[in-house]
C-alpha positions as CSV (number, residue, x, y, z in Angstrom):
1,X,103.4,106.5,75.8
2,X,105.3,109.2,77.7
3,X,105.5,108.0,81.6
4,X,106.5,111.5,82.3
5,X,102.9,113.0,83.0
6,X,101.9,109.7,84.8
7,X,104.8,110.0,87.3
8,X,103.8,113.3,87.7
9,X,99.9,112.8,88.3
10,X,100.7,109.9,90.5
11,X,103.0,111.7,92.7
12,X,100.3,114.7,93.3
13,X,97.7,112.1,93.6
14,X,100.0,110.3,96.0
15,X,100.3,113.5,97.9
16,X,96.6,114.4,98.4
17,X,96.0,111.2,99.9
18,X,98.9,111.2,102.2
19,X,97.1,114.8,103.1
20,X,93.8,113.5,103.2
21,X,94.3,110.8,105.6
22,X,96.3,113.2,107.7
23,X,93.2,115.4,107.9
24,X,91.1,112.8,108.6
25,X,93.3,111.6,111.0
26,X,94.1,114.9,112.7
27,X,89.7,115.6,113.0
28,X,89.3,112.9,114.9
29,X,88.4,113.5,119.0
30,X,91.6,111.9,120.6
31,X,94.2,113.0,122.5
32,X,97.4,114.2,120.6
33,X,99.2,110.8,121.2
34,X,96.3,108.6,120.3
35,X,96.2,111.1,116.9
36,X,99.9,111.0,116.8
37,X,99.5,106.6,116.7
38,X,96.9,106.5,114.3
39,X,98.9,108.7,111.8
40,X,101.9,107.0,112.0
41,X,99.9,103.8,111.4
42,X,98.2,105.3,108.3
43,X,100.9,107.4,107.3
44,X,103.8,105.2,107.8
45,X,102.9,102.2,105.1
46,X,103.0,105.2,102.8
47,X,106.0,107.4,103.6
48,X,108.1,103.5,103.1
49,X,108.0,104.5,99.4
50,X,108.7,108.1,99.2
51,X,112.4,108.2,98.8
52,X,112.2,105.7,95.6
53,X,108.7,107.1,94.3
54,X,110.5,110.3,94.0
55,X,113.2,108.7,91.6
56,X,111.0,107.2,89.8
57,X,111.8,103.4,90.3
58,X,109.1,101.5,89.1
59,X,109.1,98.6,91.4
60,X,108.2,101.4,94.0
61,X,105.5,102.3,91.9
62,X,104.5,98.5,91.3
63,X,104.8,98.3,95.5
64,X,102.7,101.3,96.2
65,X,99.7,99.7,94.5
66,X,99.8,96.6,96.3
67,X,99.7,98.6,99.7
68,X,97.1,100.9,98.0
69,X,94.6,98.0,98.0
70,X,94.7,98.1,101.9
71,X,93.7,101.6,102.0
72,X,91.0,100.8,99.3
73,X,89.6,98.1,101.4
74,X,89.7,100.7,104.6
75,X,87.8,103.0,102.4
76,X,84.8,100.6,101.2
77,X,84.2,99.6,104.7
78,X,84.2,103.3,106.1
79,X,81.8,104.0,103.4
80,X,79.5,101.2,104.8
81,X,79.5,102.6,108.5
82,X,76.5,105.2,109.1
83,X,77.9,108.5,108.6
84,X,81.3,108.2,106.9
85,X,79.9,107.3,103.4
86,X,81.5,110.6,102.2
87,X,84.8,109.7,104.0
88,X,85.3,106.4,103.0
89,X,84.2,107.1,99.1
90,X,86.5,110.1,98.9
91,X,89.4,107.4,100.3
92,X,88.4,105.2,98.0
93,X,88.0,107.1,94.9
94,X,91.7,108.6,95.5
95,X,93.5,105.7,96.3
96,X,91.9,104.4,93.1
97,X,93.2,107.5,91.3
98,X,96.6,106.9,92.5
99,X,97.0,103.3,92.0
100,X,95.7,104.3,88.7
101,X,98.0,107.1,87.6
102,X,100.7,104.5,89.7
103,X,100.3,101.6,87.1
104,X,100.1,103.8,84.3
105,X,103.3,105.4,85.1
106,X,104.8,101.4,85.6
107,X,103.4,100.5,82.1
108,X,105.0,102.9,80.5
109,X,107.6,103.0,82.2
110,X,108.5,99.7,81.2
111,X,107.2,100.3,77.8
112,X,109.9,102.9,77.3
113,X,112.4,100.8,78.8
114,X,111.7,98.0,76.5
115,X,112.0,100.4,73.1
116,X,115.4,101.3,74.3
117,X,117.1,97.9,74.8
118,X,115.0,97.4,71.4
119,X,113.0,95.0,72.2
């Protein structure tokens, strides 16, 4: 399997939810430090990864879906408060897509690796 189009989807996916919780983020009625607090403590766990996501290590990709469960976990109980069901099951369904496309890209990844040392 080719990791190529996996590192690909899961760095767009990996990009609309860093945008997505910035939106979210951003709607909220605070004041601009309160919003500027609350995105860096969404945002932040994220960004950690960005430098080695983008050269496609895949013991970033391996970390990203262990954090991704946290945001998963945020997104099931949002979707149980009255009146974010649609924000927490659109959290949830793309951090699921990314940790998704994430493993994929770790799999093969490591399958390709493996084929080239021959084993």
């Amino acid at each position: 399997m080719n990791p190529r189009p996996w590192y690909w989807a899961s760095l767009a996916l990996y990009a609309v939810l860093l945008a997505f919780l910035s939106a979210w983020v951003l709607s909220l009625e605070l004041t601009i430090n309160s919003k500027l607090a609350v995105l860096s403590v969404h945002l932040v766990p994220l960004l950690i990864f960005l430098p080695w996501l983008v050269m496609g290590r895949r013991k970033a990709f391996q970390g990203l879906c262990f954090v991704l469960n946290l945001y998963f976990i945020q997104g099931v109980t949002k979707a149980f408060e009255p009146g974010h069901m649609w924000l927490g099951t659109a959290e949830a369904a793309i951090t699921t897509a990314v940790f998704i496309a994430a493993m994929l890209y770790a799999r093969a990844d490591m399958q390709r690796a493996r084929r080239e040392l021959g084993l």
